[in-house]
C-alpha positions in Angstrom: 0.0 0.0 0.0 1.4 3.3 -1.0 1.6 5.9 1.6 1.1 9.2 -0.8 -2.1 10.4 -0.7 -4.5 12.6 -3.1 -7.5 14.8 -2.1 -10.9 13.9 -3.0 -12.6 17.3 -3.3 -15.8 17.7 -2.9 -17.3 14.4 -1.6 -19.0 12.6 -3.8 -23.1 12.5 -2.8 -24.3 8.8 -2.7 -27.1 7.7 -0.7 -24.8 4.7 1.4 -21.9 4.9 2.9 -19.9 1.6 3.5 -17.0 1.2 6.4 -15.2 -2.1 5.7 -12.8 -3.4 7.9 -10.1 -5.8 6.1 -7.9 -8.2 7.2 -5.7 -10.7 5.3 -8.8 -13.4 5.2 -12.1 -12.0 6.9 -13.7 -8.7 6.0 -16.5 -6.6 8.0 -18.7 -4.2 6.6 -20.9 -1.2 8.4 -23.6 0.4 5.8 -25.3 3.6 6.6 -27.8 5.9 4.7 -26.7 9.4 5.0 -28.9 11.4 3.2 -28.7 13.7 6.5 -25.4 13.6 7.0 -25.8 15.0 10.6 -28.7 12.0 11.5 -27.0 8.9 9.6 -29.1 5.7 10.1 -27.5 2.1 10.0 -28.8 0.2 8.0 -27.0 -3.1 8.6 -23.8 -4.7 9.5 -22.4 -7.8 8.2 -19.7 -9.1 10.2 -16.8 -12.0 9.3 -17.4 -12.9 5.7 -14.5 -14.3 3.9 -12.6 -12.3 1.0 -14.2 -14.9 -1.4 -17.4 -14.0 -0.3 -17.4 -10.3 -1.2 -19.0 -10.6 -4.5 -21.8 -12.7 -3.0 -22.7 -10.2 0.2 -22.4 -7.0 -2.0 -24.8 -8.3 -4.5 -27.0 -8.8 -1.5 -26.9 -5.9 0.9 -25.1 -3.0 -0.6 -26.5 -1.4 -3.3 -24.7 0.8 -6.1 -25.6 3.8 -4.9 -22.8 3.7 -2.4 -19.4 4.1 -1.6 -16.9 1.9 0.7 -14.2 3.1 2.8 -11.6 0.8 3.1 -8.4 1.3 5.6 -5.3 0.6 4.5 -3.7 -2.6 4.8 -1.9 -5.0 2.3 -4.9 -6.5 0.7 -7.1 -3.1 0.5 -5.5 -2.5 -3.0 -6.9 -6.0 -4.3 -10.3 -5.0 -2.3 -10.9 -2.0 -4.3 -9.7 -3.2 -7.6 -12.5 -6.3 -7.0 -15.3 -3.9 -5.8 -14.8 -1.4 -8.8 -14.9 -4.6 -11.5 -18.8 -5.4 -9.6 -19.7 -1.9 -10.4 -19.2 0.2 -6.5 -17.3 3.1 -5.8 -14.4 2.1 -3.4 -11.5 4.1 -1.7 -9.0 3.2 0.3 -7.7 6.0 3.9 -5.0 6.2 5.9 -4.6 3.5 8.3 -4.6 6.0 11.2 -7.6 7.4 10.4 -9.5 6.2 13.7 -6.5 5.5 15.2 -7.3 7.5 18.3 -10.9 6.7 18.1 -12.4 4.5 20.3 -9.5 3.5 22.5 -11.3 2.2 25.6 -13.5 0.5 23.7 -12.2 -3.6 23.2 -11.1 -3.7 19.4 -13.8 -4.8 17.2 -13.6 -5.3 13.8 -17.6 -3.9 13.0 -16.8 -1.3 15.5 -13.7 0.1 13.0 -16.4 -0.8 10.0 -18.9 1.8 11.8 -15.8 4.1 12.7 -14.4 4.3 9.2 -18.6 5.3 7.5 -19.0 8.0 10.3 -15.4 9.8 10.2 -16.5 10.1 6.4 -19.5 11.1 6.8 -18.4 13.6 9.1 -15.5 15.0 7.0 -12.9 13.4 8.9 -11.7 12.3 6.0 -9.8 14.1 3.8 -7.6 12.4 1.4 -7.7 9.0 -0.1 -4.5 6.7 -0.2 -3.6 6.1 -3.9 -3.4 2.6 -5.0 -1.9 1.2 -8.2 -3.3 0.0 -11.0 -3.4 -4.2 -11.3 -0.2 -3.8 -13.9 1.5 -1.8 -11.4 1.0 -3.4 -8.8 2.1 -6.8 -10.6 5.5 -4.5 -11.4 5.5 -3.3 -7.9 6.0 -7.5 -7.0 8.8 -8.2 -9.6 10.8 -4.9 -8.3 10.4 -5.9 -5.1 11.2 -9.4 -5.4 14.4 -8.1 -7.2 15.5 -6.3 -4.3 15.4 -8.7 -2.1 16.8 -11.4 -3.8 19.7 -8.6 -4.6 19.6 -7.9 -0.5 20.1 -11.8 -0.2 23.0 -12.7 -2.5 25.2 -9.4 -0.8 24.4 -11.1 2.8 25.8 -14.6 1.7 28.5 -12.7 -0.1 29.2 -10.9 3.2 29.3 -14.4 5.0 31.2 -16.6 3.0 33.9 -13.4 3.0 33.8 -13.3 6.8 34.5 -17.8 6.6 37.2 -17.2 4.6 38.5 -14.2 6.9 37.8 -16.0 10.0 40.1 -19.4 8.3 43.1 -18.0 7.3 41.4 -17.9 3.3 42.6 -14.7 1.6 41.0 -13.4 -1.3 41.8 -10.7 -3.8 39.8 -7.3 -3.3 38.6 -7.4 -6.5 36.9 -10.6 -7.1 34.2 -9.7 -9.7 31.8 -12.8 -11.5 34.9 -15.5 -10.6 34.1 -14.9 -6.4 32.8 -18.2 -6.4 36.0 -20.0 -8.5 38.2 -17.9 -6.5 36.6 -19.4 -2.6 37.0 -22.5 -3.3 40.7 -22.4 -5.1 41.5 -21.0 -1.7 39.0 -23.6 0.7 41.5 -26.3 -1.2 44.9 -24.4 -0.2 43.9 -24.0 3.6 42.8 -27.6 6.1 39.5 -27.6 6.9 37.5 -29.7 8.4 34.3 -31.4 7.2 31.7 -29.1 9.3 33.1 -26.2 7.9 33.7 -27.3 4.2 29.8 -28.1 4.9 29.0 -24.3 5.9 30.7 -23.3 3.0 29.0 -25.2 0.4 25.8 -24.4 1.8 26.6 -20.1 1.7 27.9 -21.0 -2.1 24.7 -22.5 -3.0 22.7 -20.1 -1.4 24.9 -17.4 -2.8 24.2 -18.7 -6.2 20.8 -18.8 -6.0 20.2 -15.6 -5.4 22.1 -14.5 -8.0 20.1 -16.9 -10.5 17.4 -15.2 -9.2 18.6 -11.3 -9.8 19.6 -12.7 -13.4 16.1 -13.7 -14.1 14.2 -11.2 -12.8 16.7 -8.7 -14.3 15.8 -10.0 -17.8 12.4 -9.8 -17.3 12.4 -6.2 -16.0 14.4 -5.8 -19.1 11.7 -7.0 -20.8 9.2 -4.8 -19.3 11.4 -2.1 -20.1 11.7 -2.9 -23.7 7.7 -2.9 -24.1 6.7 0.7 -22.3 7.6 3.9 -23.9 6.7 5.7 -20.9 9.6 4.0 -19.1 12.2 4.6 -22.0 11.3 8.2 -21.5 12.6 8.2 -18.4 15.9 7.2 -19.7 16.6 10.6 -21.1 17.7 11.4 -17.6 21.2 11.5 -17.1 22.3 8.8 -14.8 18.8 7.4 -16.0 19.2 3.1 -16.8 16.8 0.6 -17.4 16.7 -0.4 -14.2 16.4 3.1 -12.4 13.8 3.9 -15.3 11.8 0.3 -14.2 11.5 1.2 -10.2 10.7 4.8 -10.2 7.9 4.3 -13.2 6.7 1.4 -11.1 6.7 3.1 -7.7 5.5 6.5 -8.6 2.9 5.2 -11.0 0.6 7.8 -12.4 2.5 11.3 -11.6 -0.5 13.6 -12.6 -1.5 12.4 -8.6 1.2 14.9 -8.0 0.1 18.8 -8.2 3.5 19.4 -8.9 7.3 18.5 -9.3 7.9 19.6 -5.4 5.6 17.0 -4.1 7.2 14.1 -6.2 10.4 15.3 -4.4 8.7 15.2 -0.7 7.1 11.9 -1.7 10.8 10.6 -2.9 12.3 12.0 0.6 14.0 15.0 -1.2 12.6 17.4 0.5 14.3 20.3 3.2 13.0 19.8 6.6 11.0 23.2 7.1 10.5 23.1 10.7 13.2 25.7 12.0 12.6 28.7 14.2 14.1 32.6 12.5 17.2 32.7 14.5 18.3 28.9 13.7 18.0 30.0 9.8 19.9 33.0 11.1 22.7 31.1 12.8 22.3 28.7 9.7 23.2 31.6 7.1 26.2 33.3 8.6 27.7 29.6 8.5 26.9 29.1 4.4 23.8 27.3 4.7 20.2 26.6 5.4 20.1 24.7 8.2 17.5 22.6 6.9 18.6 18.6 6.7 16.7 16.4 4.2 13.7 15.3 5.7 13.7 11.7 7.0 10.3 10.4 5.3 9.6 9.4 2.3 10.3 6.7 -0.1 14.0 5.5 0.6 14.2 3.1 -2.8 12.9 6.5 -4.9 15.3 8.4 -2.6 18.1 5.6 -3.4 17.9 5.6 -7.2 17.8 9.4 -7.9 20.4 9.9 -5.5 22.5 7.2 -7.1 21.1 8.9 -10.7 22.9 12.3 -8.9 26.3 10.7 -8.2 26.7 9.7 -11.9 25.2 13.0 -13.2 28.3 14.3 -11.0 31.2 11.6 -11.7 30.2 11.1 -15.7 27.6 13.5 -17.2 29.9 16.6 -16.3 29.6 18.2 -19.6 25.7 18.6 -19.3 24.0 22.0 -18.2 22.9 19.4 -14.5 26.5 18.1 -14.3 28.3 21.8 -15.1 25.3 23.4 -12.2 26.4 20.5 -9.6 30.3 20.9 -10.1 30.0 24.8 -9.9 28.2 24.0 -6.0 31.0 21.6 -5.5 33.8 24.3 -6.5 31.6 27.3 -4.5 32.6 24.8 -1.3 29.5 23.1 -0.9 29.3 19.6 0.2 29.4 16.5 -2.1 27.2 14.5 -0.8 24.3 17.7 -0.3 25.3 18.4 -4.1 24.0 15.1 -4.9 21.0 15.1 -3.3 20.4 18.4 -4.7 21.1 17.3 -8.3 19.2 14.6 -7.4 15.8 16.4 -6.6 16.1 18.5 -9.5 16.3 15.1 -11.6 12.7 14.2 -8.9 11.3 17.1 -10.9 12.2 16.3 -14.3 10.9 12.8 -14.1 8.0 14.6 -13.0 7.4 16.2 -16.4 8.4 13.1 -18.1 6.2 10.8 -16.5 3.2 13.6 -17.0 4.2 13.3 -20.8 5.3 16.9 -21.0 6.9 17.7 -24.3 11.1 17.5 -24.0 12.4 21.3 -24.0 15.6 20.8 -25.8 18.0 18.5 -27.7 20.8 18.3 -25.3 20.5 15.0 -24.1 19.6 13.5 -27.2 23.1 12.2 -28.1 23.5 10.7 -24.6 20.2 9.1 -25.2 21.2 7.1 -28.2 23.8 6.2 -26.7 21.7 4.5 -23.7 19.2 3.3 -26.7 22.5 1.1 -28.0 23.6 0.2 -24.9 20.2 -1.2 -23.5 19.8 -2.9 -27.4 23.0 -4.7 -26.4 21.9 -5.9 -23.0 18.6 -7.2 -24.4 20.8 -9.5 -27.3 20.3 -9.4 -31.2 17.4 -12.8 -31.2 15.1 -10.7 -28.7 16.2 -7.9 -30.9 14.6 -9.4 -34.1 11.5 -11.2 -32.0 10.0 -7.5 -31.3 10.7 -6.7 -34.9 14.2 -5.0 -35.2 16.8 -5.6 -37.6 19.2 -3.9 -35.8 20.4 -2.1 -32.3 20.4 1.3 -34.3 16.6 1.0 -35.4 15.4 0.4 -32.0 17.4 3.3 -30.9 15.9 5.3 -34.0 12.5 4.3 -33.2 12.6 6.5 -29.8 15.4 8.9 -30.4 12.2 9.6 -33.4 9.9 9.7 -30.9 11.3 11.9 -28.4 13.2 14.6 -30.7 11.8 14.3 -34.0 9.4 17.9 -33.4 12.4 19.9 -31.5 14.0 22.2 -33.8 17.7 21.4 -34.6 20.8 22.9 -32.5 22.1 26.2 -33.6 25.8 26.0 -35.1 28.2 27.8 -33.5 29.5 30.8 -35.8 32.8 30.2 -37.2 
């Protein structure tokens, strides 16, 4: 469940009002007529019917005319996908919505059902959590399940390193793709004994499977990348790959939920913490800076990737206008690592634009583009290559360099 919310408006005017209560099996529900929203009558409660059920009870008690509020929770995403396929209105609040409601009362799932129609009804409510879309949500999966098999493999790395340490096995700093050759050339040059030659057989295998397992899923994000435009868009971004193009598509989703660039960068936890009195911003300016530390909430994985995207923009992409604005900081004396994260929330924004299908302003990044068009052709191999119905790396890169840059008007020449 994502944690970014959106606001509603003005609240919609149906005649029923439906609190559910959801947990990962059994499911409650409270409806109430409110067409006096300050005398709202129950009309019935169902209490403990199974998730597989729901189609079955709705048909039955709630009519169409009606919409359900559903608190947050893992499955609540699934809930309201299935109630909006039978024809209701469903929306999904913040989990802490009644959170201090009720407290001497013994929990009760029909009690939170009730609690959750009458804070709407009331105008507690104000926002809506934003849930993603079935594909996205099936992205959402894949990216995680990359992660953590990624989060996996470094662990058994880190333990078969420490074995080796802790028996007098050395290995090279660098051990690249041969780490595995390279442990047990040196388990055969060292006496062990048959517990531990066990241990490490068992980290190797484990180590290996992981990595099976971020080579598979890698191809098929690959995949995914290959087939939506919206996500090659993204890789105009300098320090922009497939992969950092994959999770912040995935994660952000729809970006028009986002009024504006700002609250893409709050959201991504690259915002400044605002909460500082007139003489700490005083104190904060006569030492060169704001005084305001990045804000601790947020998203870390967006935070991760356009950080990470900020580091390259700073290492490799020096010679764009976001490299050349980050190295001037760097040279005016400002931290490296507040660099990043500032060139980092100025890339927040531009994904912003991108992922709202603004048109691209210029053709400065175009060359860098193709070059990531080739690149990513490579990765994908020259049999997928002709299966999607290209001859060659260069028409694939032609096809969206086409796309992008075709209606920009060329660079000026310099004059000689």
């Amino acid at each position: 469940m994502d944690a970014q919310t959106q606001g509603h408006g003005d609240r919609p005017r149906t005649k029923y009002v439906v609190g559910m209560d959801a947990h990962s099996r059994k499911l409650a529900i409270s409806i109430w007529e409110w067409s006096d929203p300050w005398s709202p009558v129950l009309v019935r409660n169902v209490k403990c019917f199974a998730i597989s059920e729901i189609r079955e009870v709705y048909e039955r008690n709630v009519d169409l005319d009606s919409i359900t509020i559903i608190e947050a929770s893992l499955n609540s995403a699934m809930i309201k996908e299935t109630l909006v396929e039978l024809g209701f209105r469903a929306e999904v609040v913040k989990a802490d919505t009644i959170a201090d409601r009720e407290r001497k009362r013994k929990v009760c799932d029909i009690r939170d059902a009730e609690n959750l129609a009458k804070a709407y009804i009331k105008g507690d409510v104000e926002e809506f959590v934003w849930t993603p879309t079935a594909k996205y949500a099936k992205y959402r999966g894949i990216f995680f399940a990359y992660r953590d098999a990624r989060k996996e493999a470094q662990r058994n790395w880190n333990r078969i390193w420490c074995l080796c340490s802790a028996n007098g096995a050395r290995l090279p700093e660098e051990v690249g793709e041969d780490f595995v050759k390279l442990v047990r050339a040196a388990m055969k040059e060292i006496e062990l004994d048959e517990f531990t030659v066990e241990r490490f057989e068992m980290m190797i295998a484990d180590y290996e499977y992981y990595c099976g397992r971020c080579e598979k899923l890698d191809r098929m994000i690959m995949e995914i990348v290959a087939s939506e435009d919206e996500m090659i868009d993204l890789m105009q971004l300098p320090g922009f790959f497939y992969m950092s193009a994959f999770a912040v598509k995935t994660i952000v989703g729809d970006a028009k939920r986002f009024p504006k660039g700002s609250k893409l960068a709050a959201y991504s936890g690259l915002a400044a913490q605002v909460d500082t009195s007139g003489e700490e911003e005083e104190r904060a300016k006569r030492r060169g800076g704001t005084g305001k530390p990045l804000d601790t909430e947020g998203r870390r994985d967006l935070k991760y990737y356009f950080c990470e995207a900020g580091q390259t923009v700073l290492n490799k992409c020096c010679a764009g206008s976001l490299g050349k604005w980050g190295t001037r900081l760097i040279f005016a004396g400002k931290a490296r690592n507040k660099v990043v994260c500032a060139v980092g929330r100025k890339l927040t924004v531009y994904s912003w634009h991108i992922m709202r299908g603004d048109p691209t302003p210029n053709r400065e990044g175009e060359a860098l583009f193709r070059r990531k068009m080739i690149r990513f052709c490579t990765s994908i191999g020259k049999r997928r290559l002709r299966e999607m119905g290209y001859g060659a790396r260069s028409d694939f890169a032609d096809r969206h360099v086409k796309r992008i840059y075709a209606n920009l008007p060329e660079p000026r020449k310099p004059n000689p």
